[in-house]
C-alpha positions in Angstrom: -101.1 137.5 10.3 -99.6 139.8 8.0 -101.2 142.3 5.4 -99.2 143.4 1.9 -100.7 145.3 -0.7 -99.8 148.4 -2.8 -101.3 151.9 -2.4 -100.1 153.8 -5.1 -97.9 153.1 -7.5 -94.5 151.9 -6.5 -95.5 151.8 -2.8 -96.7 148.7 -1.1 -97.9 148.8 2.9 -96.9 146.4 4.9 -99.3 145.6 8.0 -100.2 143.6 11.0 -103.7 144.2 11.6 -104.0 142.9 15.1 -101.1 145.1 16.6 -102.5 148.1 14.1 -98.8 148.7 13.2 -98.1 149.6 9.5 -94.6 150.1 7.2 -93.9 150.7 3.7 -92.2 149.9 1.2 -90.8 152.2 -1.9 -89.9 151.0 -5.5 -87.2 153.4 -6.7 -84.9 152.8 -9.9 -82.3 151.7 -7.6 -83.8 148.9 -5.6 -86.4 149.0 -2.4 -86.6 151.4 0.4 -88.5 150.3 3.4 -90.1 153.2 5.5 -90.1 151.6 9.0 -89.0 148.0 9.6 -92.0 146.7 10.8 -91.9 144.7 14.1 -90.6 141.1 14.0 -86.8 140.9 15.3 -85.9 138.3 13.3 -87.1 140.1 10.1 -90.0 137.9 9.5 -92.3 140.7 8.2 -89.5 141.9 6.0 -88.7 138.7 4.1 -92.2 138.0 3.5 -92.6 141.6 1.9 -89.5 140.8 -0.2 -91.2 137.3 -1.3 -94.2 139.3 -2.3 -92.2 141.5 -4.3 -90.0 138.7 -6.2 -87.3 140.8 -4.4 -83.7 139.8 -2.7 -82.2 141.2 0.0 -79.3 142.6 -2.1 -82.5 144.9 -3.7 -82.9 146.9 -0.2 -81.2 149.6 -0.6 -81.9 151.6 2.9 -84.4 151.7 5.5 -86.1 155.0 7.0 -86.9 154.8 10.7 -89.7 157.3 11.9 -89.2 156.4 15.4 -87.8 153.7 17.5 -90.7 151.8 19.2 -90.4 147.5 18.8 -93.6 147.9 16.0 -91.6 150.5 13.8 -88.1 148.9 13.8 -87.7 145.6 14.9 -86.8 144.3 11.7 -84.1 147.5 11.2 -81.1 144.6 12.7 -82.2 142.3 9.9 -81.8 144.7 7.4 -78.7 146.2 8.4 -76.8 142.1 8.8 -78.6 141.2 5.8 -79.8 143.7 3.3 -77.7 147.2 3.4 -76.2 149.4 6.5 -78.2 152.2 5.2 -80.7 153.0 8.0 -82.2 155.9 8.6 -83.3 157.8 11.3 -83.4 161.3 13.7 -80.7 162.0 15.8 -83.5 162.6 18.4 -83.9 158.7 18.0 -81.0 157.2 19.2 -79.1 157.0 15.6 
């Protein structure tokens, strides 16, 4: 099960409550920003955040990865093959 709902304006969580794993998602003049790619590999969690948003992919205009654990950014490959290259993330992390 996943969880979407907004918590301030122009900001919208994105959460599985059985893994207690959350990401975000940022409305900015020029498109989406997700703040971690939540955890599904295949980009499940990040399509149905874009449905929920009337959003396409072309509307993603980067992704910022706090850290690299599977429930963070497993959905950071989907992005990059199907949304923008622009991903984010600390040297520290492997980027």
């Amino acid at each position: 099960m996943i969880e979407f709902f907004p918590v301030v304006p122009n900001v919208w969580c994105l959460r599985r409550p059985s893994y207690l794993t959350c990401s975000y998602v940022v409305s900015t003049d020029a498109g989406y920003v997700f703040i971690d790619a939540s955890m599904d590999s295949q980009g499940a969690d990040v399509k149905y955040a874009l449905t929920q948003l009337g959003a396409r992919t072309d509307e993603v205009k980067g992704v910022i990865l706090t850290h690299w654990h599977n429930d963070h950014s497993g959905g950071a490959k989907f992005i990059e093959e199907n949304c923008t290259d622009q991903i984010f993330c600390h040297d520290y992390e492997g980027g």
